[in-house]
C-alpha positions as CSV (number, residue, x, y, z in Angstrom):
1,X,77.9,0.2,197.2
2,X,79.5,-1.9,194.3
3,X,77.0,-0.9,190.9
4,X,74.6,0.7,192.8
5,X,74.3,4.9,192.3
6,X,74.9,7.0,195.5
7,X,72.0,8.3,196.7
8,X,71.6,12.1,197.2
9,X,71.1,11.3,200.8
10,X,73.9,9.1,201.4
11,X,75.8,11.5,204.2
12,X,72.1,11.5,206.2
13,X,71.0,7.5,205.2
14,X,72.1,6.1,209.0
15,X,69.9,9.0,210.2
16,X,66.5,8.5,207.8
17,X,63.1,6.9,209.5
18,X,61.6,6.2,205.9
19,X,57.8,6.7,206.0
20,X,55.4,5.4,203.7
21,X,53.4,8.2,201.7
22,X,51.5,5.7,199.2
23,X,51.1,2.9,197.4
24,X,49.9,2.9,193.9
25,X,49.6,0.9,190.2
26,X,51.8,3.5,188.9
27,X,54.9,2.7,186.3
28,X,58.3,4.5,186.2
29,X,57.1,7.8,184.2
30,X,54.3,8.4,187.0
31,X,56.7,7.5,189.6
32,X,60.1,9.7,188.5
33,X,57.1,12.6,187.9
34,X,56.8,12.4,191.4
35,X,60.3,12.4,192.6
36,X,61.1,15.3,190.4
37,X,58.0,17.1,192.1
38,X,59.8,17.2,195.2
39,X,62.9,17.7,194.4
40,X,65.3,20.4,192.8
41,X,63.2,21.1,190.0
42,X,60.2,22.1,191.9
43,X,62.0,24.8,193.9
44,X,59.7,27.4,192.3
45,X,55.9,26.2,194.0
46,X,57.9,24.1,197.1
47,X,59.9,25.9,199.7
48,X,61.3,22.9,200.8
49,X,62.4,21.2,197.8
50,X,65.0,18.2,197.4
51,X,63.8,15.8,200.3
52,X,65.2,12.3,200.8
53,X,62.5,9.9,198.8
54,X,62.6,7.0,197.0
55,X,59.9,5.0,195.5
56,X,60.7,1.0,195.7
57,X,57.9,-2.2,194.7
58,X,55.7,-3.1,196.9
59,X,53.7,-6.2,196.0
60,X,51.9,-5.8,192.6
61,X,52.6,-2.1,193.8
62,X,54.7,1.3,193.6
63,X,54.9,2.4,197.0
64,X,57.2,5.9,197.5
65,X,58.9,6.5,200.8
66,X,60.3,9.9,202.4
67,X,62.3,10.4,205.4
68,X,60.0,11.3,208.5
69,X,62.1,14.5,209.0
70,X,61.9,15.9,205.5
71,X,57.8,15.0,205.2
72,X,57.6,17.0,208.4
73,X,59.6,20.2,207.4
74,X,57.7,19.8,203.7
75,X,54.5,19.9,205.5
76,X,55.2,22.7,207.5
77,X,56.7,24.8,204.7
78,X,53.5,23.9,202.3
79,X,51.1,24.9,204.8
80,X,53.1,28.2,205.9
81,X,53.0,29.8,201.9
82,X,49.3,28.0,201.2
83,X,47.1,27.2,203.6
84,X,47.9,29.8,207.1
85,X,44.9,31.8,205.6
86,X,41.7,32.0,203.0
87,X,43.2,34.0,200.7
88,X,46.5,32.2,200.6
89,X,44.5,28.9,199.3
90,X,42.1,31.1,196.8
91,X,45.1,32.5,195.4
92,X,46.8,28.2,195.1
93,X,43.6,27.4,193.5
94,X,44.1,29.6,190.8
95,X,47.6,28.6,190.2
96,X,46.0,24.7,190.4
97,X,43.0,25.2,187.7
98,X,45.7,27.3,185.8
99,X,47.8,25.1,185.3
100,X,45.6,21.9,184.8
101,X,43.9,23.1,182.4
102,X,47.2,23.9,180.3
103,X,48.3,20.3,181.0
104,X,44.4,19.3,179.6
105,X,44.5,21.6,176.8
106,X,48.2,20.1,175.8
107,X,47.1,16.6,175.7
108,X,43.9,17.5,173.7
109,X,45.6,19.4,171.1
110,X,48.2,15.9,170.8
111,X,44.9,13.8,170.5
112,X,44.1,15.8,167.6
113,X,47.6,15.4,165.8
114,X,47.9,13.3,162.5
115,X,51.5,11.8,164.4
116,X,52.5,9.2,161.4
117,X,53.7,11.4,158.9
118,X,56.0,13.2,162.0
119,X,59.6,13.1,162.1
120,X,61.2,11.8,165.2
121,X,62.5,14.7,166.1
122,X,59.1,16.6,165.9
123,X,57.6,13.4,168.4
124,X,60.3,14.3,170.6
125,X,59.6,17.5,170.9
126,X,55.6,17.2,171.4
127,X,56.1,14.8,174.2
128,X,58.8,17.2,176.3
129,X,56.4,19.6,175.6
130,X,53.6,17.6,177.3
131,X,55.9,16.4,180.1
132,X,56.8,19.9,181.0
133,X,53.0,20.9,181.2
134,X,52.8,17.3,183.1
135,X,55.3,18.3,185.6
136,X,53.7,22.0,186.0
137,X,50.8,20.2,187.3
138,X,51.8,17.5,188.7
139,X,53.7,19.4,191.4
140,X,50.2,20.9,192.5
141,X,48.7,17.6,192.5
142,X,51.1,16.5,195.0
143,X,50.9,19.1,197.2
144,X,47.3,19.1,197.3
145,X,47.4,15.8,198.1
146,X,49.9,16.2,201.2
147,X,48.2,19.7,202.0
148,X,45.1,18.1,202.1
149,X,46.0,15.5,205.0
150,X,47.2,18.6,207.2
151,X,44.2,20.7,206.7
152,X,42.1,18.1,207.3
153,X,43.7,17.0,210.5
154,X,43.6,20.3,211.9
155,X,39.8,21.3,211.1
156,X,38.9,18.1,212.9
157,X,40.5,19.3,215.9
158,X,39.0,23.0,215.7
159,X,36.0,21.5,215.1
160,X,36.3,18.8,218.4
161,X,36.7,22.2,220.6
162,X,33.3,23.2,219.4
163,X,31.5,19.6,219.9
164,X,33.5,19.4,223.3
165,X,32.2,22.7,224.3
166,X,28.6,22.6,223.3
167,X,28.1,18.4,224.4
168,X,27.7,17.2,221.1
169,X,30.0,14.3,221.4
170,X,27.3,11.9,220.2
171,X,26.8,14.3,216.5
172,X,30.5,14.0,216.1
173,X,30.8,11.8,212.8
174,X,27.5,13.6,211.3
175,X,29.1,17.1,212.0
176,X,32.6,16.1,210.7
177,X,31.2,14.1,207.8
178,X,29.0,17.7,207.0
179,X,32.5,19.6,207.1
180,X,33.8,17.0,204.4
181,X,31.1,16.6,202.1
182,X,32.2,17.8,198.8
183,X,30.6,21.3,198.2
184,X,31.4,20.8,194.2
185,X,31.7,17.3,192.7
186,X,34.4,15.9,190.8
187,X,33.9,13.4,187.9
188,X,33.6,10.2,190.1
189,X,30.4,11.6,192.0
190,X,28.8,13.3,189.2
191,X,28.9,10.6,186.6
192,X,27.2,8.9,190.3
193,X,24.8,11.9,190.6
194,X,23.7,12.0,186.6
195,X,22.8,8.1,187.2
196,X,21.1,8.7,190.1
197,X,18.5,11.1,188.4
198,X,17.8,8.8,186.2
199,X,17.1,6.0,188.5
200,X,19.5,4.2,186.1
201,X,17.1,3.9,183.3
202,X,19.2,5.5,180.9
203,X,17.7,5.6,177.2
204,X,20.4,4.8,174.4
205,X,21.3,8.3,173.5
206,X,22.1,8.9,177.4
207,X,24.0,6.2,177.9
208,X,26.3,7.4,175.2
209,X,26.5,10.7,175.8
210,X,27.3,9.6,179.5
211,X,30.0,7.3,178.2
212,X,31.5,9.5,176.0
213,X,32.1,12.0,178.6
214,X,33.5,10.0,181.5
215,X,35.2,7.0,179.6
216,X,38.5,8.8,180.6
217,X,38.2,8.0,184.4
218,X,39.6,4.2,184.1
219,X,42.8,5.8,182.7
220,X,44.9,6.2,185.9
221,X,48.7,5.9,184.2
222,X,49.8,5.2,180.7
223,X,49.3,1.1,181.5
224,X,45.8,1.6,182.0
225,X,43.0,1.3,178.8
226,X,39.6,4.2,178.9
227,X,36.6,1.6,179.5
228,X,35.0,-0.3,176.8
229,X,31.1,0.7,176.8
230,X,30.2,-2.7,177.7
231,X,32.9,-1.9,180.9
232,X,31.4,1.7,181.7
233,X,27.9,0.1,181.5
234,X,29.1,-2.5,184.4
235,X,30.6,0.3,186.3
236,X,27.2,2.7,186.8
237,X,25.1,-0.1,187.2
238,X,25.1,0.6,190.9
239,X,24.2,4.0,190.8
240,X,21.1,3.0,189.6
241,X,19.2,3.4,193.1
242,X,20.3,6.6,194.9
243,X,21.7,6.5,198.4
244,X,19.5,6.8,201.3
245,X,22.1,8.8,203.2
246,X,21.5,12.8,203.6
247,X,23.7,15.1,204.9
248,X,22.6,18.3,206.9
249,X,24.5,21.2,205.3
250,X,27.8,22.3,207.3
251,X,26.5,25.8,207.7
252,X,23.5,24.6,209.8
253,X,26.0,23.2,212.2
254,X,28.5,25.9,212.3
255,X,25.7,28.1,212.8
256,X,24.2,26.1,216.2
257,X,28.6,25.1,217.3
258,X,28.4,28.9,217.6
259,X,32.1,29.1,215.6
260,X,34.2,32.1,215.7
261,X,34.9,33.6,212.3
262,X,38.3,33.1,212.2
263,X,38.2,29.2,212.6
264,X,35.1,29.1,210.4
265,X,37.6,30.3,207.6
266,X,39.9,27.4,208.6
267,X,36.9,25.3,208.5
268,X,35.8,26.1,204.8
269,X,39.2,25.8,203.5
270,X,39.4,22.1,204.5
271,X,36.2,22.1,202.8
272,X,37.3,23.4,199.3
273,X,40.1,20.9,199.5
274,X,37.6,18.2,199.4
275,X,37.1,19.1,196.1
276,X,40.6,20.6,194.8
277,X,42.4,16.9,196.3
278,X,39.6,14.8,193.9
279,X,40.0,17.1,191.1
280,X,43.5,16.6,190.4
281,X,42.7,13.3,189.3
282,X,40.1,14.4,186.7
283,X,42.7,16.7,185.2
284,X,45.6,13.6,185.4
285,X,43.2,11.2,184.2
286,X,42.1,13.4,181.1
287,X,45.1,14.3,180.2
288,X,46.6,10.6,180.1
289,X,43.3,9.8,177.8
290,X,44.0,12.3,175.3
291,X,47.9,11.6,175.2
292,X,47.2,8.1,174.7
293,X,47.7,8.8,170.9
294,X,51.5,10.4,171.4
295,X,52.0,7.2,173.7
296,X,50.6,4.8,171.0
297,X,52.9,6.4,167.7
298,X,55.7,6.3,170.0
299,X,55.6,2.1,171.2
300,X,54.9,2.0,167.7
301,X,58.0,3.0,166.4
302,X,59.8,1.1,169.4
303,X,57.9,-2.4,168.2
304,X,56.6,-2.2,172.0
305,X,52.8,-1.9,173.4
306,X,51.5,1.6,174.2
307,X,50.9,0.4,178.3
308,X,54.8,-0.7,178.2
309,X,55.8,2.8,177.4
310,X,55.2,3.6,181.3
311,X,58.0,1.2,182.1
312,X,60.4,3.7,180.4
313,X,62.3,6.8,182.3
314,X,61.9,10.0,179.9
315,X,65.1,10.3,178.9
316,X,65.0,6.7,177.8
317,X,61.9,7.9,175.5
318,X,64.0,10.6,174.6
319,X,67.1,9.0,173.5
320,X,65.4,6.3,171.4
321,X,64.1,9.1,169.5
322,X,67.5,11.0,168.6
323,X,68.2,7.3,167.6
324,X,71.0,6.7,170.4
325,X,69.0,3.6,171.3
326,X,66.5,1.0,170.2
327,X,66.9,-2.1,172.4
328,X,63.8,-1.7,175.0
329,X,62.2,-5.2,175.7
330,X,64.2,-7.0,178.0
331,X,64.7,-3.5,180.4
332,X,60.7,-3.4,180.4
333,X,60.1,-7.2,181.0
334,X,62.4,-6.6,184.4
335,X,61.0,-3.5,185.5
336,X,57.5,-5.2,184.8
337,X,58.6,-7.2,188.2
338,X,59.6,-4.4,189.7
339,X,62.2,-1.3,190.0
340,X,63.5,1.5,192.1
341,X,64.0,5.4,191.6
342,X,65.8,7.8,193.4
343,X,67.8,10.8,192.9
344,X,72.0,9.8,192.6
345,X,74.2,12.6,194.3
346,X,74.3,14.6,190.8
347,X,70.7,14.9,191.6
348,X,70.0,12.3,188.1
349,X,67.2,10.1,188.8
350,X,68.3,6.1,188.9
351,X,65.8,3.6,188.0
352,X,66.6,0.2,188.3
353,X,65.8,-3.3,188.5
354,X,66.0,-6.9,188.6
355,X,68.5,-8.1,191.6
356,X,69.3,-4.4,192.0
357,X,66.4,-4.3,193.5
358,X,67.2,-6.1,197.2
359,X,71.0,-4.3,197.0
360,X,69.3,-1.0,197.3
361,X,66.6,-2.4,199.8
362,X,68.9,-3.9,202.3
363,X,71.6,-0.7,201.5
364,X,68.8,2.2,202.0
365,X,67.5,0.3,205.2
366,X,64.5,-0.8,203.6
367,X,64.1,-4.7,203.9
368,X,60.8,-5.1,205.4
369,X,60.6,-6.7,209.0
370,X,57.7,-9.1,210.0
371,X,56.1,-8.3,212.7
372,X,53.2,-9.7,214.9
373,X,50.1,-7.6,215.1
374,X,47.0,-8.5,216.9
375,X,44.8,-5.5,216.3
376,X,43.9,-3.6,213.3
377,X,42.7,0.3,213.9
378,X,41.6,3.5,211.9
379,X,39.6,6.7,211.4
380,X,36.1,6.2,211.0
381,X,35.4,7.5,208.1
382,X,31.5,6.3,207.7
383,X,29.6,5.2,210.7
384,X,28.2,1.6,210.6
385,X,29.0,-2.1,211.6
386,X,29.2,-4.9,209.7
387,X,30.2,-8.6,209.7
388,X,31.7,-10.4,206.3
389,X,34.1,-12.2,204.2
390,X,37.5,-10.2,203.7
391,X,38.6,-9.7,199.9
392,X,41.6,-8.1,199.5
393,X,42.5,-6.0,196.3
394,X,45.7,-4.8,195.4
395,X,44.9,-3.2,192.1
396,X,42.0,-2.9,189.6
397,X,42.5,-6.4,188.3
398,X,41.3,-7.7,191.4
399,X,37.8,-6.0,192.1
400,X,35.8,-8.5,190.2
401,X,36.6,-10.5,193.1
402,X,34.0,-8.6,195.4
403,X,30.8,-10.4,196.1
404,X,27.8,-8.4,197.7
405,X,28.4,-8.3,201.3
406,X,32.0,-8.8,201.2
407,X,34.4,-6.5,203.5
408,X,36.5,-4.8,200.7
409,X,39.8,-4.0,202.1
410,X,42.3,-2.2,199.7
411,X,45.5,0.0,200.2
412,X,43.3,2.9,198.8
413,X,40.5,3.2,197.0
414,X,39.9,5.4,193.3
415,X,36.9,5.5,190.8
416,X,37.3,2.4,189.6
417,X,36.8,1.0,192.8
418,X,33.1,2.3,192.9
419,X,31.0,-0.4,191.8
420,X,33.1,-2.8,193.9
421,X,32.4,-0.9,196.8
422,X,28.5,0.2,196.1
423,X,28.1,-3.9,197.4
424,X,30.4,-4.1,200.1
425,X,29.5,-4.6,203.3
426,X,32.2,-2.5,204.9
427,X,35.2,-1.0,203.3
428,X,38.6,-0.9,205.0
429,X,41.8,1.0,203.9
430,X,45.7,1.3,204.5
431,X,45.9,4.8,203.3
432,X,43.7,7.7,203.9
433,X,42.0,10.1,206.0
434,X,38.8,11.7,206.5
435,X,38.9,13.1,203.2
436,X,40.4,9.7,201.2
437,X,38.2,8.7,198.1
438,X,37.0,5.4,200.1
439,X,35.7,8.0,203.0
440,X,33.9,10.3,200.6
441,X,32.6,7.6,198.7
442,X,31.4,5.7,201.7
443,X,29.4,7.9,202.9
444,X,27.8,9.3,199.9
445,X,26.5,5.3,200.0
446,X,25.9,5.1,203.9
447,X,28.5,2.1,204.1
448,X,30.5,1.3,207.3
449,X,34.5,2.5,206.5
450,X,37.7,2.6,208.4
451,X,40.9,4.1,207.2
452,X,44.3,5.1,207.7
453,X,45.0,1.3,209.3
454,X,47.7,1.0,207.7
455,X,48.3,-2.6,208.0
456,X,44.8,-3.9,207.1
457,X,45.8,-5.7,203.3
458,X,49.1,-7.3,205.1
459,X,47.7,-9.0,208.6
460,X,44.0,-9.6,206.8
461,X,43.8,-12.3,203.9
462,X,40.7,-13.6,201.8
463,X,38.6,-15.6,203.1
464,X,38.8,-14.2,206.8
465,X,35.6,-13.6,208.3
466,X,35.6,-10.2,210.3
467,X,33.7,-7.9,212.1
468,X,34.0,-3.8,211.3
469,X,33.4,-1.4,214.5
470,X,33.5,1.7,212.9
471,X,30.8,3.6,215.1
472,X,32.6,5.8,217.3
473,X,36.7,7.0,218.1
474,X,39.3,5.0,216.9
475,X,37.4,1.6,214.4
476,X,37.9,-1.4,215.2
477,X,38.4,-4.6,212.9
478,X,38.1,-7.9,215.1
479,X,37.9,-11.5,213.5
480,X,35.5,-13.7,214.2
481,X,35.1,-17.6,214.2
């Protein structure tokens, strides 16, 4: 492989089945956070560190990629040291609060800084400290995210033996959807909740104090600006009218499903997790918001924007700063298009670019094929049918497309999909379970939601008039003329 790195998993590439994990808006420092959380490095939380990954473009997106085989023995090691009891999670969900609220507390003492009349060297060190505290927790928010999938996946099935057993088949959704209804609520659903209980007549004073607590929640990676007022304003105006959907309490069910105490345990975990897999991203998202200031000094003295900073690999940030380099704007403009990261066989992570880009593809077995697909499937996540226009978003810059009654279909779905999705008609998804953002969301609004298609934003286009089954088993999405 002529210029190209060797991968750390050269000797095993012929072998690898790449899966896709996700597909995000994130830039390089997001994405080379979360190679290094499953690598090496992380050896300390993840029993089976140093997996075969790579994260390659994907459309306007990032999407990362690890070999089927590894995922599995990851999985499987996670759940065996976290989640084989109660008291194994408590004790994981003390580590995970720990050491988010270090990262928070790190990024909130930097937004406090006077950073001008610093030194280089001093910037330097302040943002290594804050990407050490980043790394600490973002290896729990990965493995909430991938422990969150399991545990979901088996509670459903405990729970079918129970719905099986006492011929509630036809509850199944309302009983499953009771399981997974967040039992504390992260940012997204209270700033939803606070709205609510004002039937969105906010006075002046409320609408600041509102605002100035949850302005934060827009900033998913460095590239992405806290909302304007005028922005948060647009985004609650749809939680004006609360949601006519109730949801019995779990422990009513449990009680009549006559569950055993041991799977009950199982059971409540998955529950908790609701909650510990959305907080992650209010501790991310914070702790971006406040470190917007370090980000902001340091593009400054690179004469680049603040957002282009997350186009750069740390040691890049680094290196300009021990003044070994200053020359930035033609490396961002190419990784702007796209770029790829893995781990070399010195276990040093690669980034690059440009017509590297379909080298590595075609060498890592990772050219896309085309392939013909007639049918489009997922989890029901929120009962319901519906018949609309398809819109298809691949990032925040495209919500303003959505039109009330439109079918929103997205790879995924995060808070600043909300008020995009409050006036869909249906909401479809690529990614996701049971537990995903768009199923949580969709039914605190009562809307009709598949997920986990994972081909819905590639065989669907705009335009496309559809109809969404998502009543019972597997939902369906069918077009109609």
């Amino acid at each position: 492989m002529s210029n190209i790195p060797t991968p750390i998993f050269q000797k095993r590439l012929a072998k690898i089945s790449w899966k896709k994990i996700y597909a995000r808006e994130y830039g390089v420092q997001y994405s080379e956070m979360a190679i290094l959380c499953l690598s090496h490095k992380a050896s300390y939380h993840i029993p089976q560190p140093s997996v075969d990954q790579i994260v390659i473009p994907e459309g306007n997106n990032t999407a990362f990629y690890i070999d089927e085989t590894s995922w599995a023995k990851l999985v499987e090691s996670l759940n065996n040291k976290y989640t084989s009891h109660l008291k194994k999670l408590e004790d994981y969900e003390k580590q995970f609060i720990r050491d988010g609220k270090s990262y928070l507390e790190t990024a909130k003492k930097i937004s406090e800084f006077n950073l001008k009349n610093l030194s280089n060297a001093k910037i330097s060190s302040i943002y290594q400290d804050y990407q050490n505290k980043l790394f600490r927790y973002s290896v729990f928010a990965w493995t909430s995210f991938i422990l969150n999938n399991y545990v979901a996946e088996r509670a459903i099935q405990i729970l079918d033996k129970y719905i099986k057993k006492e011929k509630r088949e036809a509850e199944r959704e309302d009983i499953i959807g009771a399981l997974f209804h967040p039992q504390k609520k992260a940012a997204i659903l209270q700033l939803q909740y606070e709205v609510e209980n004002f039937c969105g007549k906010l006075s002046r004073k409320q609408f600041s104090n509102l605002y100035e607590r949850f302005k934060w929640l827009s900033c998913l990676d460095i590239h992405n600006k806290p909302w304007t007022k005028d922005e948060f304003e647009k985004h609650i105006q749809s939680f004006g009218k609360s949601s006519k959907k109730k949801t019995v309490p779990f422990g009513k069910y449990a009680s009549s499903l006559k569950i055993n105490p041991e799977d009950l345990d199982y059971l409540l975990m998955a529950q908790k997790f609701v909650y510990i897999k959305d907080a992650r991203d209010d501790f991310r998202r914070q702790g971006v918001y406040f470190a917007r200031n370090l980000f902001t000094e340091t593009a400054r003295r690179m004469a680049i924007k603040p957002e282009e900073t997350t186009y750069l690999q740390e040691n890049e940030i680094v290196s300009f700063l021990s003044g070994k380099s200053n020359h930035f704007q033609k490396l961002i403009s190419e990784r702007k298009k796209g770029f790829v990261l893995y781990l070399d066989t010195n276990k040093k992570l690669v980034c690059l670019q440009g017509k590297d880009i379909t080298k590595v593809l075609s060498t890592f077995h990772l050219l896309s094929k085309e392939e013909e697909i007639k049918e489009i499937s997922g989890t029901v996540a929120s009962k319901g049918k519906a018949i609309g226009i398809v819109t298809i978003i691949r990032g925040v810059k495209d919500l303003e497309k959505v039109k009330e009654g439109n079918i929103l279909v997205a790879v995924t779905t995060h808070p600043d999909y909300v008020p995009a999705m409050r006036i869909a008609a249906a909401i479809i998804t690529d990614e996701g379970g049971i537990t995903s953002h768009a199923a949580i969301v969709s039914r605190e609004f009562g809307i009709p939601c598949i997920v986990g298609t994972k081909n819905a934003t590639r065989v669907l286009h705009d335009g496309d008039k559809v109809e969404v089954d998502a009543i019972a088993g597997a939902g369906k999405v069918r077009r109609k003329k």
